[in-house]
C-alpha positions, 0 to 999 in steps of 0.5 A: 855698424851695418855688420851688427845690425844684421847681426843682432837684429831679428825683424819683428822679434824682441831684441836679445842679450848680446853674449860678446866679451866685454874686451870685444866690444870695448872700442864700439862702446867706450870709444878706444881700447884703454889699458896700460898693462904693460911698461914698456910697450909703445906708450900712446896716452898719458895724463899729466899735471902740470903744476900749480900753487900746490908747488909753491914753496911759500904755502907749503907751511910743513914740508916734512909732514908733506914728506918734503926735505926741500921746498920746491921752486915753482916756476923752475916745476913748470919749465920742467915739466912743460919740458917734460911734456914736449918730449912726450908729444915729440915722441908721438904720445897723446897727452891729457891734463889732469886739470885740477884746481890750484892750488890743489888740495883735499879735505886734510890739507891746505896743499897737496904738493904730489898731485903732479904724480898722475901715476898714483891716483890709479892705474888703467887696465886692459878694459879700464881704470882702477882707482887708488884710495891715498894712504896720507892724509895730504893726498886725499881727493887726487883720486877724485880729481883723477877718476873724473878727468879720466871719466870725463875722456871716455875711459870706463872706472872698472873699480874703486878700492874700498873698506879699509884698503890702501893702493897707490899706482907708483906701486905698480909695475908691470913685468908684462901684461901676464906678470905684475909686481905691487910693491906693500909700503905705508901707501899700499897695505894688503887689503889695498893689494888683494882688492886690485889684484883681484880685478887685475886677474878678472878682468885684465887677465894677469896670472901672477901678482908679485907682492914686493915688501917695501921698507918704510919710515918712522920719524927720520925722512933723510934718505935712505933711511926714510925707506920709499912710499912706492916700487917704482923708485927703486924698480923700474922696467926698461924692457921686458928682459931688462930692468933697473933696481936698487937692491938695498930697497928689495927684499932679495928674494924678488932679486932671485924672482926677477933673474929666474925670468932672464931678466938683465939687472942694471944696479943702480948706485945710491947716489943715482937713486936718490936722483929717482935713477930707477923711476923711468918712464919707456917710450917703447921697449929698451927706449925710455925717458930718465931724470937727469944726473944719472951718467951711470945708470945711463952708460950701464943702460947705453950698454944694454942697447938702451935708447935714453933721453933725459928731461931734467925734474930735479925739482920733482926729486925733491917730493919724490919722483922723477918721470914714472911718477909725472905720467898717468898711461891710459893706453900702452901697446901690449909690448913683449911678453916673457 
């Protein structure tokens, strides 16, 4: 403190405008360095939900139009992600809680049975948070919750997606923190797009987004033909030159575009990805956490070099996620860059 005293304070002359960078002074005026621009660097703070009566299969009354093709069980959801969670803390990460009502829900409905997936709701950047606006009528207010609990830590809100704008975080995944990839579902549309990708370049200092086209539903849910709400099911980052996907839910010429930066391609087998195989979360590079029920994605992985440790979420496959959806990165290191 003495250092900017002296730095900043002329005796008996009126105070100055401090000139520094927001990014410089963001530990001395928000308490820590907040961003998780990347996906694979070493992985520090998250925020999660554990679930409550939202999750209770008896009060979700139409599990379709919650995009629900099984009722889950809710007292297996919470040892599965107080499960979940143990492994996070063993592995060194800092864990918050969204702390949400129970049961949670918005003004559209009487539960909202996905606001476990703490990644949606908005993403944190090198400088702060960006919160989503939900596309489905079921999932309005998770930002709300989101955007007070990580208020409530310290972590700035940079921006709010607005006006007709659509964005959801599982859309979201970093290549490193120069190169992002927002996947365009029925959950983000290109307004949504252009609004975060602006703060993106900004403030957190990104120099290309990649828009990835994602196939969509119409009435059948059945998978696949229900299409994916969100990138990270079917695309996820396991180092910054390794990556799991899932060719049938991307367009081929993001395939082209992630091999033109040397990046090692394990291709994830339909049943595996109807388990959320590609929806890992990294502890570290080539180090990741995995649902379980997926031995050959995790032996193609093993024989990249890859440390995997499995946690079984079979009851959150069911709404449709797996690890990458239960966790919310507040702080990640930078980790590779391409």
């Amino acid at each position: 403190m003495e250092e900017y005293l002296k730095k900043y304070h002329e005796a008996n002359k009126p105070a100055r405008p401090v000139v520094e960078s927001y990014h410089e002074e963001l530990d001395r005026l928000w308490g820590r360095k907040w961003g998780a621009q990347s996906e694979v660097g070493k992985l520090r703070s998250v925020l999660v939900h554990r679930p409550g009566l939202e999750l209770d299969g008896n009060l979700i009354d139409d599990p379709i139009w919650y995009g629900i093709l099984s009722k889950p069980d809710l007292k297996k959801a919470q040892e599965q992600h107080d499960a979940f969670v143990e492994i996070l803390k063993k592995e060194g990460v800092e864990v918050h809680y969204l702390n949400a009502p129970s049961p949670a829900h918005g003004p559209y409905s009487k539960v909202n049975p996905r606001i476990w997936a703490t990644r949606d709701p908005g993403v944190v950047i090198n400088g702060g948070a960006i919160i989503s606006r939900m596309a489905l009528p079921w999932r309005k207010k998770d930002e709300v919750f989101w955007a007070r609990r990580v208020a409530e830590l310290g972590c700035p809100i940079l921006y709010t997606v607005n006006g007709k704008g659509t964005f959801e975080g599982g859309n979201v995944v970093w290549i490193d923190p120069k190169h992002v990839c927002i996947g365009e579902s029925i959950r983000t549309n290109a307004e949504g797009i252009a609004q975060v990708s602006r703060i993106m370049r900004e403030v957190g200092g990104v120099e290309e987004v990649i828009v990835v086209p994602i196939p969509g539903y119409l009435e059948n849910l059945e998978w696949p033909a229900g299409g994916w709400a969100h990138l990270d099911t079917i695309f996820g980052m396991a180092d910054v030159d390794l990556a799991l996907v899932y060719p049938p839910g991307l367009p081929y010429s993001f395939i082209e575009k992630l091999l033109s930066y040397k990046i090692t391609l394990i291709e994830v087998p339909p049943e595996e990805a109807a388990k959320e195989a590609c929806n890992i979360v990294a502890l570290a590079p080539r180090k990741f956490i995995m649902n379980t029920g997926c031995p050959i994605t995790r032996k193609k992985a093993e024989r990249e070099g890859a440390d995997v440790i499995e946690a079984d979420l079979s009851e959150f496959v069911k709404s449709g996620g797996a690890p990458h959806c239960a966790t919310g990165p507040l702080i990640r290191d930078p980790g590779p860059f391409l």
